[in-house]
N, C-alpha and C positions, 0 to 999 in steps of 0.2 A: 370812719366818720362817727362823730358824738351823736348822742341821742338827738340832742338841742344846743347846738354851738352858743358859746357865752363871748361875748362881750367884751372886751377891754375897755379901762376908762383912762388910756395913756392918750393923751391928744398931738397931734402932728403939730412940730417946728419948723423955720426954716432951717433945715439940716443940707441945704442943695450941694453948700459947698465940698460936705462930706460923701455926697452918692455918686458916684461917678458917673458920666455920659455912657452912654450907650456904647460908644467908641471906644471906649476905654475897657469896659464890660468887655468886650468884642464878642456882642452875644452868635451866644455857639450857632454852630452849622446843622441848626434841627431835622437838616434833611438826610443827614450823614447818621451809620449805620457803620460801628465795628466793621469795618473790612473781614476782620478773623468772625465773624459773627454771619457774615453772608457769604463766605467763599466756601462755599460747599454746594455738593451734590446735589443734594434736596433743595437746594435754593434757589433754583432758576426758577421755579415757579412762582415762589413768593417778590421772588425781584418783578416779573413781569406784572402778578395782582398790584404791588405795591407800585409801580407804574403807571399801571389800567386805570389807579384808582384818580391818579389827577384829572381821569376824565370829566369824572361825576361834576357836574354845577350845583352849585347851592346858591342863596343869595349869598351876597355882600351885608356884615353887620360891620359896623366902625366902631374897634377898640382903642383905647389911648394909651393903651401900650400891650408888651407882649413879655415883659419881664416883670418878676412879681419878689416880693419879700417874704422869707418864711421865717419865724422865729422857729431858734432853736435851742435858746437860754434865755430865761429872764428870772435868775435866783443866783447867781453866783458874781462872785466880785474877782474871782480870777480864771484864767483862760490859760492850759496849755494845750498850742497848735502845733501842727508840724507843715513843713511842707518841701518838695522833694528840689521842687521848682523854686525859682525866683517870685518874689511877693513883693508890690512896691506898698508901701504905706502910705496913705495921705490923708491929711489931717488939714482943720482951717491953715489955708494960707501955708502949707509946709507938705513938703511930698521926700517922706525918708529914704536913705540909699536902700535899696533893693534889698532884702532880707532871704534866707531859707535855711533850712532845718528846725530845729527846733527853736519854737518863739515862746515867748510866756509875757502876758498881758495882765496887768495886777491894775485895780482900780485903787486910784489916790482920793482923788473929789471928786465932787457932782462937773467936774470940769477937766481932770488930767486922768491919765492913766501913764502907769509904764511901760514901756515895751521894752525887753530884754531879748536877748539874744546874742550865743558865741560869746556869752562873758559882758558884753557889752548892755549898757540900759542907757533909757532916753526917755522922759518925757515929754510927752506929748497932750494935745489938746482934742477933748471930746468937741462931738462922734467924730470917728475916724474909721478906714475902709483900707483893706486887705485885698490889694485886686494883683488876679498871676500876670507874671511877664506874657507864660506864655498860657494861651487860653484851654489847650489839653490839661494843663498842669491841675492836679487835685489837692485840695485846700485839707490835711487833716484835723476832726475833733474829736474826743470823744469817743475812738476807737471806729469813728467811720469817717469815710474819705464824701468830701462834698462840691460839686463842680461849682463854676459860679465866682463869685465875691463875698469875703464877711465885710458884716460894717456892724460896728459899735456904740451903742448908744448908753446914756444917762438910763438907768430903767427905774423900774420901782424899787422900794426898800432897798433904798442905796447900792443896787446891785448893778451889774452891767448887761445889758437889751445886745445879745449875741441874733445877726438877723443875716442867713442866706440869699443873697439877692442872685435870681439867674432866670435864664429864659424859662418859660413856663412849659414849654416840650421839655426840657432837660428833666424841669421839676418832676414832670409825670413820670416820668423812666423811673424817681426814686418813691414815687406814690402807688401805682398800680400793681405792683409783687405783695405788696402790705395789704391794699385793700382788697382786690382779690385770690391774692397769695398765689403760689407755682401754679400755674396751667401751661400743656400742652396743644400743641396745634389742632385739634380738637373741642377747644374751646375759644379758638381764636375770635370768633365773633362774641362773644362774651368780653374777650378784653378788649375789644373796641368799642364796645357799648360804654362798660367802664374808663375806658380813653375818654369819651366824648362826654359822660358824668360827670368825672374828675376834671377835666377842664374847663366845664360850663361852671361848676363850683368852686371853682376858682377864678372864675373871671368875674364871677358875682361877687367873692370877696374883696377884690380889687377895686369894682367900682363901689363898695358902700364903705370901705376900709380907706378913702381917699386921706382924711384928714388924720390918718394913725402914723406911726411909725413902720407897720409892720402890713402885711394883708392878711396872710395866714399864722395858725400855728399849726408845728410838724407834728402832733397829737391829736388824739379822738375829738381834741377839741374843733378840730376841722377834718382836716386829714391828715393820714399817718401818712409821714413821710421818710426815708430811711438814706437817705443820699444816693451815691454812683454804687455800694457795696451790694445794694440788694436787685439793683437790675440784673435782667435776662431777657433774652433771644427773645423769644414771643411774647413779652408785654413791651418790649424796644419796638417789634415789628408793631402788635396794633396802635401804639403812639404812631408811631410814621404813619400809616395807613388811614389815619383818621386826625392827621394834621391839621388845626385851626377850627376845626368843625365843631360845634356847639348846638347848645338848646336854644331858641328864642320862643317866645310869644308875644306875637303884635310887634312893638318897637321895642323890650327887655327882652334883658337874658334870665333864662329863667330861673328858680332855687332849685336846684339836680339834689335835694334830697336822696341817701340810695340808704341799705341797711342789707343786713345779713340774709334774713330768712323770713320771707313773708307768712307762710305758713296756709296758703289757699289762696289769701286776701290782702290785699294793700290797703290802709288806713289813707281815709282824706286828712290832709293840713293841719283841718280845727278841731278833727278829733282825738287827733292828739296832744295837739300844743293849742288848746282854746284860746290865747292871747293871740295868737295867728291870723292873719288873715286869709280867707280861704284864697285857694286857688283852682284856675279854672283846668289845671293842667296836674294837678297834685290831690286829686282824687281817687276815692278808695275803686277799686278792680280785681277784676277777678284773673288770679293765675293758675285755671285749670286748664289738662288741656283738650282736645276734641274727644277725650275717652273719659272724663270726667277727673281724671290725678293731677295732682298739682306741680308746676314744674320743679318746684324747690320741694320737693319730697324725697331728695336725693339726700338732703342734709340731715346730718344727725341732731339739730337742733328741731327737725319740724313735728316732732312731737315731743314731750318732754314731763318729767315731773320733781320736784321738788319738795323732803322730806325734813319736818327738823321738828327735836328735842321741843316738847312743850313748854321749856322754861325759856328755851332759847329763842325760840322764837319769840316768846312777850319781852324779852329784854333786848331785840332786834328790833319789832313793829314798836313799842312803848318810844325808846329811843329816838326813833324819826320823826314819831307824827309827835313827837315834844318840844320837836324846833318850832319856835315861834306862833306856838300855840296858849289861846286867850285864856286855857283853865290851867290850875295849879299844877305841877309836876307831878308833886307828891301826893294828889289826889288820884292822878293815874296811874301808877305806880302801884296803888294797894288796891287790894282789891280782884274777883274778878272783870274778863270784859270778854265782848264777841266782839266779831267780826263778820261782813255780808256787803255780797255786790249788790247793791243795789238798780244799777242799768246797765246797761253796753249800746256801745254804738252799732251801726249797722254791719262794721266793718266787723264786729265779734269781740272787739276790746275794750275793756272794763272802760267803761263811761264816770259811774259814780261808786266809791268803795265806803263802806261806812265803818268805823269802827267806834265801840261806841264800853262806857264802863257805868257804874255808881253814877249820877251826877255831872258825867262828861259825854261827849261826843265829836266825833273829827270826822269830815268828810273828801275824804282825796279822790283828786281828780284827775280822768286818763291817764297819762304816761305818767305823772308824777308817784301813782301805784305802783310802778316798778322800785323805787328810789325808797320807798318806804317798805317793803317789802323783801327787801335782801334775802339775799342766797347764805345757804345753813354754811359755807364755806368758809373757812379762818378769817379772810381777807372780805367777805360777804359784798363781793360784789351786787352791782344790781340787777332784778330779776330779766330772766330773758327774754320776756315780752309781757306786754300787758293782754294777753287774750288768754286767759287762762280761767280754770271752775276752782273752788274751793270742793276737795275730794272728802277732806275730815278736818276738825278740827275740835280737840279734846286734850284737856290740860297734859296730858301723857303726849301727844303728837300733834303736829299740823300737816296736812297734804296739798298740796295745790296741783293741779297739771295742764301744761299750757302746749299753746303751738306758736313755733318762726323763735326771731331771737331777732333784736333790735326793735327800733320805733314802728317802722312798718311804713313809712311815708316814701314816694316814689321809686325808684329801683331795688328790685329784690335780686341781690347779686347773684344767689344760690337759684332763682330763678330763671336770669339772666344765662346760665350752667347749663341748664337744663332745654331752655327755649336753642340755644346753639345746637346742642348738644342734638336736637331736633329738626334740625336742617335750617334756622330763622336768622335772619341775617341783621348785623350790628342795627339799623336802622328801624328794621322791624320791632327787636327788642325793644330798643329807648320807647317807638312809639306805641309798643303796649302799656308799658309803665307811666308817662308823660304822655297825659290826654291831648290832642291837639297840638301838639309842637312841632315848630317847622326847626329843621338842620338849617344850620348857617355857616360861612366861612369867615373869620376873624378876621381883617384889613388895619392896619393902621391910621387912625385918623389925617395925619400929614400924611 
């Protein structure tokens, strides 16, 4: 998940006649489980927990649906798919003979595209949707296999809006390996905690995503998402085991914020993203545990430091805090300058950072101190958290050393690792991190 999800300004058409019904979708059998994936030894127990677990009641929250859109191109103007199965095409008013193997989709205008195939091309009219004969069948792109439906759209910069449409348990199967990566049954409550995250964050982007094209995107810009190629066994089991189940507060669904590595503490809301509005459930906490260590102290991110060349660095921080800034370039530029936190929040992360030269001054604010502060690395990502000291800093060198790695707002996954890992069960978890939140189960509105 991104620091602070951004945005689209693509605005929803009626495209109805291009998304196919539900029916047609023939959304998957979310409660089905590889057969090869459960017929083992060791698995009679997990089949009975995964059983036991319909017992649990939660309330009833009423979603409007249960199948979501993921972007997973919006820059390119041609497409080659594969696929092993039959694929109907349909388009305004036109449903093509059944297609498979290799396809190639080349965009003409803001209105046609071609579709190729076995020698053969046809144009056809945007958007238009790729749905399998048969519902097993996997959709290739891009070198990874994706369950589901594509469907096509007009996108920006005259490119083509490539968007995964499938049920939202499927989606999770290709989400939870990425965001919590390989875990063993040992951490199983862990990736149910992450199950019920990842779904609540996506069910929030669906309901505020209504008038887009799209809900999500398969990037840090929401969630990473990787298709059918990157599931496995135990992130398949805690989807199934924590089926429908969600965050609410009050009558929403809540914003399932989660990040890397808290580093002691979780940051509230508005101390991080000040334009935010607080939340009552998205407040800073503490993640030690009854012996005073923190449970994400297992990660190699929860202490940390950061070293770089004195030139480079001022040609790193000079560069950022120049964006859209009210004093001359070239006046910061020359010269020397310092640099000083000036507050921190309660939470321990940098509140106010000042930097200051000659005749200028720039004041960056919470997390946006990461983003200005890049990593001494080639590609200088941005810094791994904003809770960090200034160790030195002299034209020869700069030092910083910090603790956790991401924003720090709601779920600390590496936390989440460790609370399992400590006998706490999926539920517990969430509501360490999620002040106040009652579990829900999903319903369809009809």
């Amino acid at each position: 998940m991104d620091d602070e999800s951004s945005e689209d300004s693509i605005s929803q058409i009626d495209f109805s006649a291009a998304i196919p019904d539900p029916e047609d979708i023939e959304i998957r059998d979310s409660n089905r489980l590889d057969s090869a994936r459960l017929n083992t030894s060791d698995s009679l127990n997990e089949k009975k927990t995964i059983a036991s677990t319909k017992s649990f009641r939660y309330p009833s929250f009423k979603v409007s649906t249960k199948s979501l859109r993921v972007v997973l191109s919006e820059k390119k103007r041609q497409f080659n798919i594969y696929s092993a199965g039959a694929v109907a095409v349909h388009s305004p008013g036109k449903v093509v003979t059944p297609l498979h193997g290799s396809i190639r989709i080349q965009k003409k205008t803001s209105q046609i595209v071609s579709i190729e195939n076995k020698g053969i091309k046809k144009d056809i009219f945007l958007p238009c949707t790729l749905i399998s004969v048969n519902k097993y069948n996997y959709i290739d792109y891009d070198e990874k296999s994706y369950r589901g439906t594509f469907a096509f759209y007009n996108g920006p910069n005259n490119a083509l809006l490539l968007v995964n449409i499938l049920d939202i348990e499927e989606y999770l199967r290709g989400v939870i390996p990425l965001e919590l990566g390989k875990r063993g049954k040992g951490d199983l409550e862990a990736l149910k905690a992450q199950a019920v995250a990842a779904r609540t964050y996506a069910y929030k982007r669906i309901e505020e995503r209504r008038s887009f094209l799209f809900d999500l995107y398969s990037t840090v810009k929401d969630q990473v998402y990787g298709g059918a190629n990157v599931e496995y066994r135990e992130a398949d089991i805690a989807v199934k085991m924590t089926k429908d189940i969600i965050l609410t507060s009050g009558d929403s669904i809540v914003y399932a914020y989660y990040h890397s590595t808290c580093g002691g503490r979780t940051a509230s809301i508005e101390d991080v993203w000040p334009q935010k509005s607080p939340k009552p459930y998205l407040i800073s906490v503490s993640d030690l545990d009854p012996d005073g260590e923190s449970y994400c102290a297992l990660s190699k991110y929860y202490t940390w430091r950061e070293l770089w060349p004195g030139d480079q660095f001022k040609n790193i921080l000079l560069k950022n805090i120049g964006n859209n800034c009210e004093y001359d370039k070239s006046q910061m530029v020359s010269g020397d300058f310092k640099f000083r936190i000036v507050d921190k929040n309660g939470c321990g992360r940098v509140k106010t950072l000042l930097v200051e030269g000659k005749g200028w001054k720039r004041k960056i604010i919470a997390d946006k101190t990461r983003y200005v502060l890049r990593r001494g690395s080639s590609d200088h990502p941005i810094l791994r958290s904003s809770n960090f000291n200034i160790v030195s800093f002299t034209k020869k060198e700069v030092a910083i050393s910090g603790n956790g790695y991401g924003h720090g707002v709601g779920m600390c996954q590496m936390g989440a690792i460790g609370r399992a890992r400590a006998g706490q069960k999926f539920d517990e978890i969430l509501k360490s991190y999620y002040t106040g939140v009652q579990l829900s189960i999903c319903t369809l509105e009809h």
